[in-house]
C-alpha positions as CSV (number, residue, x, y, z in Angstrom):
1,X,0.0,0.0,0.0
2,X,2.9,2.1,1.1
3,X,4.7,1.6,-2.5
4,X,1.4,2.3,-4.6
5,X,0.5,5.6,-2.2
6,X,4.6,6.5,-3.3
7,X,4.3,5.4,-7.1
8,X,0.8,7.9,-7.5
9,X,2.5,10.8,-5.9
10,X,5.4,10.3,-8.2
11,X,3.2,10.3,-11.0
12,X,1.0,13.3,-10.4
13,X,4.5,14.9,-8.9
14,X,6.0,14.0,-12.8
15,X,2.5,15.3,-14.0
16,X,2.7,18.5,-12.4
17,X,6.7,19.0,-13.2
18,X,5.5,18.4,-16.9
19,X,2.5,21.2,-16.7
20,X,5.2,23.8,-15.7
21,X,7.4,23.1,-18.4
22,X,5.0,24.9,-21.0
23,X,4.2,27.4,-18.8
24,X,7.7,28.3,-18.0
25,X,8.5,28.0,-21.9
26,X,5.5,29.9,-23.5
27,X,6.5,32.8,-21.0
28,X,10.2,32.5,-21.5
29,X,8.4,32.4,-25.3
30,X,6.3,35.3,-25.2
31,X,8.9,37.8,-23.3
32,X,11.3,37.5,-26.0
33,X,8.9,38.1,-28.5
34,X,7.2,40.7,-26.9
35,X,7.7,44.6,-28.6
36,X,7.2,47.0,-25.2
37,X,7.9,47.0,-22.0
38,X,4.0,46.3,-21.4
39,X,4.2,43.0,-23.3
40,X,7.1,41.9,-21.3
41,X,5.9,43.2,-17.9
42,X,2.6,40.7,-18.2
43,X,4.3,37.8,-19.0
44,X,6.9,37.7,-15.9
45,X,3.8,36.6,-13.7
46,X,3.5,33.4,-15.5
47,X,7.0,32.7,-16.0
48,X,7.0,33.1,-11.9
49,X,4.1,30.4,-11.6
50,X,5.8,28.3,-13.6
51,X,8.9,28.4,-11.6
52,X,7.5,28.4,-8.6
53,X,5.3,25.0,-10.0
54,X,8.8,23.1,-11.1
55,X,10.5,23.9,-8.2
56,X,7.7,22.3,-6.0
57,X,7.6,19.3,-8.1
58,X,11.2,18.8,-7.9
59,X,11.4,19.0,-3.9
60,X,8.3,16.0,-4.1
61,X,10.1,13.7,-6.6
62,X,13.3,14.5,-4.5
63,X,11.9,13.7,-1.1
64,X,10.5,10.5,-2.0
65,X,13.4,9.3,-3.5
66,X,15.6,9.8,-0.5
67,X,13.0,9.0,1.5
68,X,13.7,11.7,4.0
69,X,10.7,12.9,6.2
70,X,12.4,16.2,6.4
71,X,12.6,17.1,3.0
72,X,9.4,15.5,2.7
73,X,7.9,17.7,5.3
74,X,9.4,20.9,3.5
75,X,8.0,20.2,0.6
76,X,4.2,20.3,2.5
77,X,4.9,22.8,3.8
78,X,5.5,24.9,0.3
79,X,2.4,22.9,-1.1
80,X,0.1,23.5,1.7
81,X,1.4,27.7,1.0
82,X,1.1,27.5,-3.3
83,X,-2.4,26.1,-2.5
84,X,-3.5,28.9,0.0
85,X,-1.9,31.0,-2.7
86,X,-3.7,30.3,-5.3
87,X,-7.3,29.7,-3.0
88,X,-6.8,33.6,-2.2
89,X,-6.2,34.7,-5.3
90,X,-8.8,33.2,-7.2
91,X,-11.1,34.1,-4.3
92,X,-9.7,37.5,-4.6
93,X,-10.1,38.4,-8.3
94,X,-13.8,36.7,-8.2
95,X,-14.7,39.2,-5.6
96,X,-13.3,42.4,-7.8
97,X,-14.3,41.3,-10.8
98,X,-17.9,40.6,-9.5
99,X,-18.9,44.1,-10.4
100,X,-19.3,46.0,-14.2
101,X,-20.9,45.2,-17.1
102,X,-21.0,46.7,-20.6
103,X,-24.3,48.5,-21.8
104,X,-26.1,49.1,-25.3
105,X,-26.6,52.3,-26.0
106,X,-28.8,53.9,-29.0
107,X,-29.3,50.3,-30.5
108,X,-25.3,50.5,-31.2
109,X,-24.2,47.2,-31.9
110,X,-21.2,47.6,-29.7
111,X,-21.3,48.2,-25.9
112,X,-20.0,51.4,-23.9
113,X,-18.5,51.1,-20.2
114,X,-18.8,53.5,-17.2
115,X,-16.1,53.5,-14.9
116,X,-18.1,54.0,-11.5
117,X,-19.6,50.3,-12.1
118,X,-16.5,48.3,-11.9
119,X,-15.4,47.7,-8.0
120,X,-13.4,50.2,-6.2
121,X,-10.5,48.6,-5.9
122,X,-10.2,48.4,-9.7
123,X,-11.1,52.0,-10.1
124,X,-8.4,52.8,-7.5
125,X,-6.0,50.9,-10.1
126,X,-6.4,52.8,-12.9
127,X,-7.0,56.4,-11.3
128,X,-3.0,56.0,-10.2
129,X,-1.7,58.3,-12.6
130,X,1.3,56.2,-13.0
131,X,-0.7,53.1,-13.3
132,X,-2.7,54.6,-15.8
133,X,0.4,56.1,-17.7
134,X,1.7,52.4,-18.1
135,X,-1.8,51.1,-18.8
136,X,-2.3,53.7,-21.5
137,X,1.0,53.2,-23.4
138,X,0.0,49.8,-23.6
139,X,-3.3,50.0,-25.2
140,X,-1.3,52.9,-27.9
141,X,1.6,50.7,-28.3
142,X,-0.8,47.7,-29.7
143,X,-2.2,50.0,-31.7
144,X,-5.5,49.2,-31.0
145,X,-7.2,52.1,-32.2
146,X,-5.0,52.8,-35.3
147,X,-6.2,49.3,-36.4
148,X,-9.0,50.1,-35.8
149,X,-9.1,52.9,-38.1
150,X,-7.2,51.3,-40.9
151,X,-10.0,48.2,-40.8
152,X,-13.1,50.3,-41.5
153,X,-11.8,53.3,-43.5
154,X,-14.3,54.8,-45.8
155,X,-17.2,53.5,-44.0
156,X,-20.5,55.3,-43.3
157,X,-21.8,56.1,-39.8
158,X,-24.6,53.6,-39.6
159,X,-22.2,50.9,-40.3
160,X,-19.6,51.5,-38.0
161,X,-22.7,52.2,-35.2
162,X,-23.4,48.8,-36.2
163,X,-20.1,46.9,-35.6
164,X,-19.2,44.7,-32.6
165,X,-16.1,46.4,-30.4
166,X,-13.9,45.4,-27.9
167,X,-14.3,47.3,-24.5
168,X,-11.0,48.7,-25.1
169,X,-11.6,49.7,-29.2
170,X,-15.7,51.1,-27.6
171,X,-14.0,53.3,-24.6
172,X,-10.6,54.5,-26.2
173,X,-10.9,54.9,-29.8
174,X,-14.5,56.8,-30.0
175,X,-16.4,59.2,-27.3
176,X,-18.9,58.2,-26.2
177,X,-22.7,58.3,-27.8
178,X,-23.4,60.8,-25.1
179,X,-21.7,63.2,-26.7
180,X,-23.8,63.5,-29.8
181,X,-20.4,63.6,-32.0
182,X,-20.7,63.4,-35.6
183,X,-19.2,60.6,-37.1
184,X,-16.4,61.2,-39.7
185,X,-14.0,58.4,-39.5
186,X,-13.9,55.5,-37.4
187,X,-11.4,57.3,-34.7
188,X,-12.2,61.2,-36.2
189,X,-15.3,62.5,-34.6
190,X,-16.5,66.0,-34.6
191,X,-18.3,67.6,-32.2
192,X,-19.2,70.8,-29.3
193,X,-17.8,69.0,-26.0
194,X,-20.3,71.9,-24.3
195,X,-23.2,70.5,-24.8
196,X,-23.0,67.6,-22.8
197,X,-22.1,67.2,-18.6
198,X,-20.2,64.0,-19.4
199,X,-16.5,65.2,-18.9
200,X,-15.1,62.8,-21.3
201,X,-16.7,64.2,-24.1
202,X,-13.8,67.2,-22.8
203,X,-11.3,64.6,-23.2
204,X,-11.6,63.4,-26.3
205,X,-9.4,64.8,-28.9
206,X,-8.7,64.0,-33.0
207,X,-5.2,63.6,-32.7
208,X,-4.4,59.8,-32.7
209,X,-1.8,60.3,-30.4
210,X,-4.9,61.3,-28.2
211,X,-8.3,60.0,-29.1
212,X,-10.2,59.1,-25.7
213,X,-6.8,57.4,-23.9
214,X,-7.6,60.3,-21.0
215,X,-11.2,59.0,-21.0
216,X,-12.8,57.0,-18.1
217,X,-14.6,55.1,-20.9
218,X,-11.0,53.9,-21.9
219,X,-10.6,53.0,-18.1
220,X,-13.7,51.2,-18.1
221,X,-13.0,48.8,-21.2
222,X,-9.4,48.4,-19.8
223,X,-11.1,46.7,-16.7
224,X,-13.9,45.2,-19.0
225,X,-11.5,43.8,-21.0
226,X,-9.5,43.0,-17.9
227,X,-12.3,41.1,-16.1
228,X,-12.8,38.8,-18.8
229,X,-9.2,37.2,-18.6
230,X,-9.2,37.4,-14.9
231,X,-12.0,35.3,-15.3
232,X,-10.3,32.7,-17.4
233,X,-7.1,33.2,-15.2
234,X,-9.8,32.0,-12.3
235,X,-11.2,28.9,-14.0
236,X,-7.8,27.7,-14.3
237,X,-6.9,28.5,-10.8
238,X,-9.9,26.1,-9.5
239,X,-8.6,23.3,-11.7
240,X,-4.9,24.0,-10.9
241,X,-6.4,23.8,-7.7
242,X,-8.1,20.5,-7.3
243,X,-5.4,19.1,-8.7
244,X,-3.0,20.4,-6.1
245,X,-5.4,19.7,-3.3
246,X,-5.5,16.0,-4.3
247,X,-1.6,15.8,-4.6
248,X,-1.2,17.6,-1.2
249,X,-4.0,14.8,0.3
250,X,-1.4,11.9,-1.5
251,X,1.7,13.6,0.1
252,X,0.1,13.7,3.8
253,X,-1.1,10.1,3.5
254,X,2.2,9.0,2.2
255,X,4.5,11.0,4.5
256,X,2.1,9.7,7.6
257,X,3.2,5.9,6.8
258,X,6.7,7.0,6.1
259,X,7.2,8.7,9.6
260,X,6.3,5.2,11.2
261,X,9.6,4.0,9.7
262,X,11.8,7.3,9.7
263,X,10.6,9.5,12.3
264,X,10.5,13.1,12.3
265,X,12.7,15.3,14.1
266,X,14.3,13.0,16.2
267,X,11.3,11.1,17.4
268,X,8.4,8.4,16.1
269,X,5.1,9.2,15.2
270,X,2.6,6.4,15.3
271,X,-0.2,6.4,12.9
């Protein structure tokens, strides 16, 4: 029983050093081909995870073939953490990202964002004016809204006001319908910002170096957009999590019938 509780933690200890491999790889991957500073600065997370993963797995595999309770007991120890780890975090983003959704407006086909219905620790975020610098030289350096522009050139207002937009392309790269702006280009609007209480209609400005990156509609589709892979990044979490949880459960059973034989610290523990 002893050797078949050892063989299964091996395997899912193998199982898990194999899952961080990828992970480690498309990050090592996707920092090297990032362009900006942004690109690279998002990926360092995951590269972290994975690291952190291999280096757990390795301390497993090592402690049950030396068969040392210490090690063994280390390694716990650094499980029982990564799993609290992860339990927060996921529990964490679930509870920020609970709030804000996108709304129709005018019988657009795309959906505009308000700022004030995303939680406030997200709105706390990106007010931080050097948050929000960073933040804001992403979405220009992806050149979001100059693709934008480029991909419906020479179309007429009704079918732009009929096209489906990311939150980021609906609260960066056009004011917002409040404003009563006339459409000219897909990122060229023209318009009297006076008319209209909604100070981002003030913000918005024709230069493309500009646009609506000043906007709290551009915050609001940055956490919009935001949300949605924080959601993903929780899905995974739970899976990464049962997982873990069940190889933790193993590694208890099977360091409780190895402390019979070894002891631990210097004395027996019966079981």
């Amino acid at each position: 029983m002893v050797k078949f509780s050892d063989n299964l933690i091996g395997i899912m200890n193998i199982l898990t050093l194999l899952l961080s491999i990828p992970i480690i790889g498309g990050g090592i991957w996707l920092f090297n081909r990032g362009s900006t500073d942004c690109d690279k600065f998002l990926v360092k997370p995951v590269i972290a995870l994975g690291v952190f993963i291999f280096l757990v797995s390795i301390a497993g595999l090592m402690a049950l073939c030396c068969k040392n309770s210490l090690v063994f007991c280390i390694y716990l120890v650094v499980m029982f953490i990564l799993i609290l780890l992860l339990f927060c975090v996921t529990i964490f983003v679930f509870e920020v990202t609970n709030k804000g959704a996108g709304q129709v407006v005018g019988n657009r086909g795309y959906k505009e964002y308000k700022l004030r219905n995303y939680s406030h620790w997200l709105q706390k975020r990106v007010n931080k004016a050097s948050n929000w610098k960073r933040i804001k030289s992403c979405v220009y350096d992806g050149k979001i809204c100059e693709n934008l522009g480029k991909d419906n050139a020479g179309i007429l207002a009704n079918e732009f006001n009929n096209k489906h937009l990311t939150p980021i392309q609906s609260g960066c790269c056009k004011p917002p319908t409040a404003c009563n702006f006339t459409f000219v280009m897909a990122t060229v609007w023209n318009g009297n910002p006076d008319v209209t209480s909604d100070p981002d209609c003030h913000s918005w400005s024709n230069n493309q170096d500009q646009l609506c990156y000043d906007c709290k509609s551009c915050k609001a589709g940055v956490l919009a957009n935001l949300k949605n892979d924080w959601r993903k990044i929780a899905i995974l979490n739970i899976i990464m999590l049962i997982f873990l949880i069940n190889v933790y459960i193993g590694g208890c059973c099977t360091y409780g019938k190895h402390c019979t034989d070894d002891g631990v610290f210097g004395y027996k523990v019966s079981v």
